[in-house]
N, C-alpha and C positions, 0 to 999 in steps of 0.2 A: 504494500500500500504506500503510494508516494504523498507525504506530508509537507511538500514544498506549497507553497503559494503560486497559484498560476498568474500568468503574466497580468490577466484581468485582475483579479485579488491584490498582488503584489501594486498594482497602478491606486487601487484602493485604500491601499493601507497606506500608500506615500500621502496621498490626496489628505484623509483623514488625519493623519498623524500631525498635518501642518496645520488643517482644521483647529484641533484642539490645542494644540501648543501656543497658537495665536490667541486664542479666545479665552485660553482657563491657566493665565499662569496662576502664580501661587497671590500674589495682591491683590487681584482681577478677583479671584475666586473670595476673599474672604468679605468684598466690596459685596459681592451678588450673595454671600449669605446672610450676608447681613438687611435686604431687601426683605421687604413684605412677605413676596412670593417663595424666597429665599432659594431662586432658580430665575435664569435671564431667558425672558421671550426673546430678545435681538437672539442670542444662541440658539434659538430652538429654531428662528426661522434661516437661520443661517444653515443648520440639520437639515430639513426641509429642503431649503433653493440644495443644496447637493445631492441631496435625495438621499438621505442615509434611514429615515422616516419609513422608505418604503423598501427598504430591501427585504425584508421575510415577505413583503404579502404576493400573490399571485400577480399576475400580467393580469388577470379578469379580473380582478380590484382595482387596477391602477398604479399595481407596484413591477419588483422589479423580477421575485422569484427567482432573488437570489442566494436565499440559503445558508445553513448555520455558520458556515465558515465567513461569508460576509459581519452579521451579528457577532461573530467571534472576534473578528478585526476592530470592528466600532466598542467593547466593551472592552478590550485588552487597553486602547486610547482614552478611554473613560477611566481605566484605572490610574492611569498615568498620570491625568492631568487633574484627578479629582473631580470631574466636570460635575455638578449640582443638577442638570435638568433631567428630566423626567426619563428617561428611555427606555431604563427598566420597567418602570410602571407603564407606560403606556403602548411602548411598542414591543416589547416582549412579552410583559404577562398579560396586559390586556388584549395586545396583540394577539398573543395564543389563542384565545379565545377566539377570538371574532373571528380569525381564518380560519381557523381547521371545526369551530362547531357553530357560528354562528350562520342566520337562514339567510335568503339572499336578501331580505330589505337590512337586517343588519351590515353584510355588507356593504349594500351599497350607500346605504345612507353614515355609517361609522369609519369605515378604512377610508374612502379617498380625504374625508378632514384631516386624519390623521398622518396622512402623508402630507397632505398639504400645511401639517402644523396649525390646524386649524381648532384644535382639539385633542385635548389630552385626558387619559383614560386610567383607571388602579382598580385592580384587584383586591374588594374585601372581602378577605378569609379567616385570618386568626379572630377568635374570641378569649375574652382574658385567660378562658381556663382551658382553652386549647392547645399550647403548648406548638408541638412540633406537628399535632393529629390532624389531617386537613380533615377527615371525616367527623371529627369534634363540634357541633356546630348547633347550637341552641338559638340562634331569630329564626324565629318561624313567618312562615306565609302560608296566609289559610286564601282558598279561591272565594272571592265574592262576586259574582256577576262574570263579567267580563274582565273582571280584573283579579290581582292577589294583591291580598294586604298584607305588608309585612313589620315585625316587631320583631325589634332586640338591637343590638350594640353589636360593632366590629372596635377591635384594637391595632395600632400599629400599621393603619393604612399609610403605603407609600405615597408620598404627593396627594394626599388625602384630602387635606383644604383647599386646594387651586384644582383640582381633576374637576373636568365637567360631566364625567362618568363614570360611574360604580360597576364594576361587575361585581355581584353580591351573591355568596352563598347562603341560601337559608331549608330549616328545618321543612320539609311538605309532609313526611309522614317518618314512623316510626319515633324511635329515644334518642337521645341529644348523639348518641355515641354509634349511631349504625351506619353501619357502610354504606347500605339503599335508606333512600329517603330523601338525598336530599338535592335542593335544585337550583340553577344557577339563574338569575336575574342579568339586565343592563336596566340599573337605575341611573336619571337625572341628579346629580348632586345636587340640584338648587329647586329639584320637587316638597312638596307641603310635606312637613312632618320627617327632614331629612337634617338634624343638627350637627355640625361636625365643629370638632376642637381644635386645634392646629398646635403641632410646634415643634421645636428643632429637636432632631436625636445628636447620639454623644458624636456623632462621624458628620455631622456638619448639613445633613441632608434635611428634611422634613416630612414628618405624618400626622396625622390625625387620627382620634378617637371619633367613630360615627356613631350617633344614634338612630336611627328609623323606628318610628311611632307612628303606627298607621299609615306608612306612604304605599300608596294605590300605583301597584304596576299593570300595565296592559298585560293580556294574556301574551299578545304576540312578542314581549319583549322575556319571556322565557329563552335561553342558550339552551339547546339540542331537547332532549327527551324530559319529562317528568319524572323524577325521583331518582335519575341517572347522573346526577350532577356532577359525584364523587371520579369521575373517570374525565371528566371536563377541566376540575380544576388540579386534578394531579400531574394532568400532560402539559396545564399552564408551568407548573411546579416542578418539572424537567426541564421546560424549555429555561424556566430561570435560571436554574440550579447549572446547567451549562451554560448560560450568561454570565453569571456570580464567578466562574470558576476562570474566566477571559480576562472579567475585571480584574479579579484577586492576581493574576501572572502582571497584567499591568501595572499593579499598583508593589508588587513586591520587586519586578524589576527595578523601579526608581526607588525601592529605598537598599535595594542591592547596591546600586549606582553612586547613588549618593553616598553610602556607606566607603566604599572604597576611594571615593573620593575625599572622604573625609579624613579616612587615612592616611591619604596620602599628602595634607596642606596641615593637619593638626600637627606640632609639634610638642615634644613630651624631652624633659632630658636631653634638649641640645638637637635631635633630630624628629623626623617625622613618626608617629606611633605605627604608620604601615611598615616600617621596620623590623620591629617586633613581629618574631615568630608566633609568638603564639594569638596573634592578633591576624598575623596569614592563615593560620589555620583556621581561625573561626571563618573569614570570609569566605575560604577556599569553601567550606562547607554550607556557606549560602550559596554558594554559586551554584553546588552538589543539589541543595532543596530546591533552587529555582527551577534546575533545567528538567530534574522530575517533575515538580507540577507542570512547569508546561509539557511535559508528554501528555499528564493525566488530563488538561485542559482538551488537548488535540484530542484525546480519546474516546474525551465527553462530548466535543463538535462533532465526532465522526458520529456516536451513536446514538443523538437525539433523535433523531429519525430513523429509527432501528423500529421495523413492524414489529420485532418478538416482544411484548411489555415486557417478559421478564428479566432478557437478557438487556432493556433498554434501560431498567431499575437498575440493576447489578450493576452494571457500568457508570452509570451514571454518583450512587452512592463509591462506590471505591474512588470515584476522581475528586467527589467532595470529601471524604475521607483524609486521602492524599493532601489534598492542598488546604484542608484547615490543619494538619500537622506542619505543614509548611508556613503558612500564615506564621504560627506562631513560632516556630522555630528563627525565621527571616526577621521577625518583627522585634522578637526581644533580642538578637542580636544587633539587630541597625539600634533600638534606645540605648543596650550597654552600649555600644563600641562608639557613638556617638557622645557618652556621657551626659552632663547635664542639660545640655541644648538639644538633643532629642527631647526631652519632657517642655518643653517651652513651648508658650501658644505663637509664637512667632515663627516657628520653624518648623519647614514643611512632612516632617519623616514622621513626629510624632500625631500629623493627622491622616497618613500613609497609617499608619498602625492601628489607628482607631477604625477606620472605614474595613481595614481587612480583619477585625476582630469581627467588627457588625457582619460582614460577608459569611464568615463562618458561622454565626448565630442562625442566618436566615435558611428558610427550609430545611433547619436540620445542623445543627455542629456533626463533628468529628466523631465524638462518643454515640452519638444516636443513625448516624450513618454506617458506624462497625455495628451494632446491634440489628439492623437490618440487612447487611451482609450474610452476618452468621446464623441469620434464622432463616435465609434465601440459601444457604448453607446446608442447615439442618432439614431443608423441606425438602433439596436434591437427595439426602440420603435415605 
């Protein structure tokens, strides 16, 4: 299997790479979180005019159907440059949705905005006491009429207070904890009975707490089957989980980078601390964790789109595996060998370290991703 970049890809990642380096240095960035929305619309539409917006969705959409490797390129550049806007939330996980299970008026009426930067979109899934469980899910929606009324709270929506669209998992039938039952929505963020909270997490980004009291969904705006939801927002929850895993290589390169570079201008005792052997050896040994995750990265590009669910689970969980070990390996090596200016809010590595902790957090750390392994393990024997 050849893991080069083709000449089209390779023209891609130059393009983007200069994209984000221009738009999200380290100043730039901490200006745009400190904003309202705490993400720049000039950047999204500047995503948008290159058309990075559309590269997962089809040509029958409006996009480019260009594929994980594509989205793999644009989140490896998002790690790098720390970039704040929406991509994840709206063109990966809500994305997932809307192309592979959404009907054709959702299409047509939701992807080409999105491409066009017109509209941004987040998937609400966790509830407080849901944990890692996507099938954990207590708002319910009961049918009234022509409509479903739904009630309850979502936690730790991404882009949660600026999205103009919810994709909302709620209870239809069965107990808070059953795998069938439950179903997925596209609610109006700014529908009656829809309060959401905003505010920054520790990695610089933004979510919201949502409530839903009574908000009236059209029947028609049900994602795929009734009570089949669970199979909806898990495939959303692959597609990220090899997003997450693009970002996290891009963001541990630069503090790879920076780390060695630091070594090599800090002086200690008359010369530079990269002198120090034993200070070669720790980086030698980041260099050792980076270029493993990125294998595990390519592995997990290669098999999002892998028909077998199970072998597409397995792979997918070992690559997050792998590189929330790495995360944290790369990470507390760049704070030590950087000493106390790694911990400073002024300086770039220690918000590098923050956002690749949160990465490992989302759909699953390390510990919870071996525990799925080994029971995909024990079910083969």
């Amino acid at each position: 299997m050849d893991f080069d970049l083709n000449e089209e890809q390779q023209l891609l990642k130059d393009s983007v790479d200069r994209l984000f380096a221009s738009r999200n240095d380290f100043e730039t960035r901490r200006k745009i979180q400190a904003s309202d929305a705490g993400w720049s619309r000039e950047n999204w539409g500047a995503y948008a005019e290159m058309g990075l917006l559309g590269l997962p969705f089809s040509e029958a959409d409006g996009g480019f159907d260009a594929g994980p490797v594509s989205v793999m390129i644009v989140m490896e550049a998002i790690g790098r440059s720390l970039a704040l806007e929406p991509y994840l939330s709206t063109v990966v996980l809500a994305g997932s949705v809307l192309r592979r299970f959404g009907n054709a008026a959702h299409r047509a009426e939701y992807i080409p905005r999105i491409i066009a930067g017109d509209m941004t979109a987040t998937l609400a899934f966790a509830e407080p006491q849901s944990r890692y469980d996507l099938h954990d899910v207590a708002l319910a929606a009961r049918k009234d009429g022509a409509s479903y009324v739904l009630d309850g709270r979502k936690g730790l929506v991404l882009h949660g207070g600026s999205a103009d669209r919810l994709i909302v998992t709620a209870r239809t039938a069965g107990g808070r904890r059953d795998h069938k039952g439950i179903s997925v929505f596209v609610v109006d963020a700014r529908a009656e009975g829809v309060s959401r909270r905003s505010y920054p997490t520790q990695d610089g980004g933004r979510a919201a707490e949502v409530e839903l009291s009574g908000v009236r969904v059209p029947a028609e705006d049900l994602v795929g089957t009734l009570d089949e939801g669970l199979a909806i927002i898990t495939r959303a929850a692959e597609d990220g989980i090899a997003a997450l895993c693009a970002e996290a290589v891009g963001l541990m390169a630069d503090m790879q980078a920076m780390t060695v570079d630091y070594l090599k201008t800090r002086k200690q005792f008359g010369t530079t601390i990269g002198s120090f052997q034993a200070l070669q050896h720790r980086a030698s040994d980041m260099v050792v964790e980076l270029e493993q995750a990125r294998s595990m990265m390519l592995y997990a590009t290669m098999n999002v789109d892998e028909p077998d669910a199970m072998a597409r689970a397995t792979a997918l969980s070992a690559a997050k595996l792998q590189i929330g070990k790495a995360i944290r390996f790369i990470g507390q090596q760049s704070i030590q060998m950087h000493g106390g200016i790694g911990m400073t809010m002024e300086y770039k590595v220690g918000h590098l370290f923050k956002r690749a902790t949160m990465i490992d957090l989302m759909f699953g750390d390390s510990d919870h991703h071996l525990e799925k392994l080994a029971a995909s393990d024990a079910a083969i024997v």
